[in-house]
N, C-alpha and C positions, 0 to 999 in steps of 0.2 A: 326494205327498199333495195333495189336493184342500181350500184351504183359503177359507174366507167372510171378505172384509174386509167388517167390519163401522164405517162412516165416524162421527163423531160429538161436537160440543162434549163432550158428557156430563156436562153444568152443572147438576148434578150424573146420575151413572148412577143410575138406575133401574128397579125389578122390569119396566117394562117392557120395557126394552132387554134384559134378561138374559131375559126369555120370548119375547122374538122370536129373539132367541141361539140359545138351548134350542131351541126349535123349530125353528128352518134348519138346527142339526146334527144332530137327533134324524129328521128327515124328508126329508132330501135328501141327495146324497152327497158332502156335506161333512164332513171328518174334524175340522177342529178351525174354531174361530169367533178369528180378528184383531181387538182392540177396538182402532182408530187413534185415539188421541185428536187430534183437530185445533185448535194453539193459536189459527188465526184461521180461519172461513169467509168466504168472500169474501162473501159472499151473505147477510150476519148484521151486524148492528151490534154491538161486543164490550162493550157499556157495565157487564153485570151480570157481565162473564166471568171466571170466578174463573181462577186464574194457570196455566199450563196442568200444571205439576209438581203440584199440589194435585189437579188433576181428574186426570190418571194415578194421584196413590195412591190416590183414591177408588176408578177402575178396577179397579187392583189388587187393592185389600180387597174391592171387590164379588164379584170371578171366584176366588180364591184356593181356594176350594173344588171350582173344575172344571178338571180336565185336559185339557181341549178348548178351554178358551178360555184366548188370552194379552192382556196389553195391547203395544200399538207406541208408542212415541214416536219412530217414524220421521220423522214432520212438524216435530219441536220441532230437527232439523237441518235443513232445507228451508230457502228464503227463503218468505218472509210477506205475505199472504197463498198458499198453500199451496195448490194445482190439485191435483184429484183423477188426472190421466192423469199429473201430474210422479212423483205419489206411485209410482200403479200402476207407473210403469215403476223406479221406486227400488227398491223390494219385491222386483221383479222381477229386476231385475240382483243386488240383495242374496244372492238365494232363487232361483235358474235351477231348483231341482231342485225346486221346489213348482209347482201350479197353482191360480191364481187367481179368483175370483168377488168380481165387488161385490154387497154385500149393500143394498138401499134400500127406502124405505119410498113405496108405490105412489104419494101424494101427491107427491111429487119426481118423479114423471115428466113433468107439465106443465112442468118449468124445466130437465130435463135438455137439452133443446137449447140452452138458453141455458150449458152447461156448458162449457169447455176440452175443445174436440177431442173433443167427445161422441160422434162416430160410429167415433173410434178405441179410447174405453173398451169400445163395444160389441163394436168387432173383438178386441179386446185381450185382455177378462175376459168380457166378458158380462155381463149382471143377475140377481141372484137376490131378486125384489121382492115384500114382504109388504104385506098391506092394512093400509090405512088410514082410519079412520074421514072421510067425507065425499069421499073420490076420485073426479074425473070420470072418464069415459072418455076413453081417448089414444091416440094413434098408434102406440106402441108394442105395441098387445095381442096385436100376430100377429107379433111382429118373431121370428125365429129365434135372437138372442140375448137372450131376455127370457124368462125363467121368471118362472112366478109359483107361490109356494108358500104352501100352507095354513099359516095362523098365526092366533094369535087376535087379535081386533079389539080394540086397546088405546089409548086416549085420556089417558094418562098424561104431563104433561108436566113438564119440565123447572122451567118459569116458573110453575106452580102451588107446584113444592114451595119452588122460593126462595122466592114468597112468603110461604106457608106460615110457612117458618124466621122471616120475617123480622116477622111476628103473636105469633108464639110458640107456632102451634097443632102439633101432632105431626104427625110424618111417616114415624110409624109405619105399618112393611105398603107403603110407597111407596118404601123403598130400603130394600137389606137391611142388617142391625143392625150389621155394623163400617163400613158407610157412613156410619151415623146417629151412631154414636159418634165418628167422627173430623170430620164435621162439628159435634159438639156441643163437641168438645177445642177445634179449633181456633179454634172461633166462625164456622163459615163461614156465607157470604151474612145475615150481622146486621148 
């Protein structure tokens, strides 16, 4: 089976993330979509980062409805900070009978050299890279491991909704509703 890791805090997940999901499996041939939650990105300061077990069952509740998409907590046994090529090849030795694609968002392509062993991710898995609102152009446009697939252009971010929650304004329509609910049980990002 031909499977999309999909990399990502997901502080909290978002209609976004789940429509770029949906589309990488609905238009490529991708069988099922990986949500990896990552408890630390190297490359992120973690100050707002809610605890990485909390953003897994977010995860969870968000996809629970589609049989194409799972969550991983493969990272939450890793050492910390967590490289994306340690991961790939963890998944990989886990799963020998899957094949793998990183799924990214085309904005990440200007820092992907700056990544762990980034010209072995590209041997490794490949890229499966959707647009991103404000993307330069980069190096990678003609690479032979770099697809880029039609997805809709979504500006939705993470650090709008915590603030959001943390206003008190709704965040309705911005994460689906047992996301919203278990952020409202728990009290998260208040």
């Amino acid at each position: 089976m031909k499977i999309g890791l999909f990399f990502g805090s997901f502080n909290p997940i978002h209609i976004g993330h789940l429509i770029i999901a949906n589309s990488m499996q609905a238009t490529t041939d991708l069988e099922q979509i990986w949500f990896v939650v990552s408890p630390q990105n190297p490359f992120k300061k973690n100050s707002s980062l809610l605890h990485e077990f909390d953003r897994f069952d977010l995860v969870e509740r968000a996809i629970s409805d589609n049989p194409a998409f799972r969550a991983s907590d493969v990272e939450f046994h890793m050492p910390k900070p967590s490289y994306t090529i340690d991961t790939l090849i963890r998944i990989q030795e886990k799963f020998p009978q899957h094949e793998f694609r990183l799924i990214m968002g085309e904005d990440n392509l200007a820092q992907f050299p700056n990544w762990k062993n980034y010209e072995q991710i590209l041997e490794y898995t490949g890229l499966y890279v959707y647009p991103r609102p404000g993307s330069k152009p980069h190096a990678f446009a003609n690479h032979k491991a770099v697809r880029f697939v039609e997805a809709p252009l979504l500006d939705i971010s993470a650090t709008f909704i915590r603030s959001a929650i943390k206003k008190g304004i709704s965040i309705k329509y911005l994460v689906p509703e047992p996301v919203e609910q278990l952020i409202k049980i728990r009290k998260f990002y208040q």
